[in-house]
C-alpha positions in Angstrom: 105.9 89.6 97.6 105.7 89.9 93.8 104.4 92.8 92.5 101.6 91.7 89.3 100.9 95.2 88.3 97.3 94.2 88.6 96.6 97.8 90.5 97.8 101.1 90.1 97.9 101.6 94.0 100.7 98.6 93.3 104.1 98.8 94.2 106.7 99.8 96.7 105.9 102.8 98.9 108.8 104.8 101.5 106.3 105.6 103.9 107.6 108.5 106.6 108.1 108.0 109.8 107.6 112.4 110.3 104.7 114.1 108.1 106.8 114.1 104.9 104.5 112.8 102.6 104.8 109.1 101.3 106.4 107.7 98.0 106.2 105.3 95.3 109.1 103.8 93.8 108.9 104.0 90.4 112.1 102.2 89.3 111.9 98.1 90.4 114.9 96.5 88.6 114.4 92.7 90.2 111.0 91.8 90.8 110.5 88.2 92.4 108.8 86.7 95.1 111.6 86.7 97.1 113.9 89.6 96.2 112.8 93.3 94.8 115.5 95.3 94.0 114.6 98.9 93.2 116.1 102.5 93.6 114.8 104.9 95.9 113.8 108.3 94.5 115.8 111.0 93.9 112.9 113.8 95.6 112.7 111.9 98.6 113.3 114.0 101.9 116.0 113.1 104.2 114.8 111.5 107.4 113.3 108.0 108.7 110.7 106.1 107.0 109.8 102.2 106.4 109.0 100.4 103.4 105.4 99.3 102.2 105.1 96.7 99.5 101.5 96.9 98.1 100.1 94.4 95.7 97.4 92.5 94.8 97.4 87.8 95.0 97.6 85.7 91.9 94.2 85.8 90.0 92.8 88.6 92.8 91.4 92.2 92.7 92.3 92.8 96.4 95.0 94.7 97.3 97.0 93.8 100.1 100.7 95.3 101.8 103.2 94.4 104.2 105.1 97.2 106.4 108.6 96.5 106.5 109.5 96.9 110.4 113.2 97.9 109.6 113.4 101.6 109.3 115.5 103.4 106.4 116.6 106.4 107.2 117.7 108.9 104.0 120.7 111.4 104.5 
């Protein structure tokens, strides 16, 4: 999934698996359709969560995501 920047709800989410609160990445260094390469943030609590790709179709207002069912967990 290609990220278009179409949207600011756009982008790659950590979304916790406990009730830490969920957050954007805000550094993407490869952005393709096949391969997104990005850091994960430095204020991000330890424990599990997934990843949540959120963007928006060619020529298309509608945002849509995909929930990553591998779970990261942060030390």
């Amino acid at each position: 999934m290609k990220l278009n920047g179409t949207l600011e709800e756009e982008g790659v989410y950590f979304v916790s698996q406990s009730d830490d609160p969920e957050a954007k990445a805000e550094q993407v260094r490869t952005n393709e359709p096949k391969t997104l390469t990005l850091r994960i943030p430095e204020s991000l609590a330890a424990g599990p969560y997934r990843i949540e790709v959120r963007n928006t179709a060619y020529n298309s207002d509608t945002l849509r995501s995909g929930l990553f069912t591998t779970e990261l967990t942060v030390e």
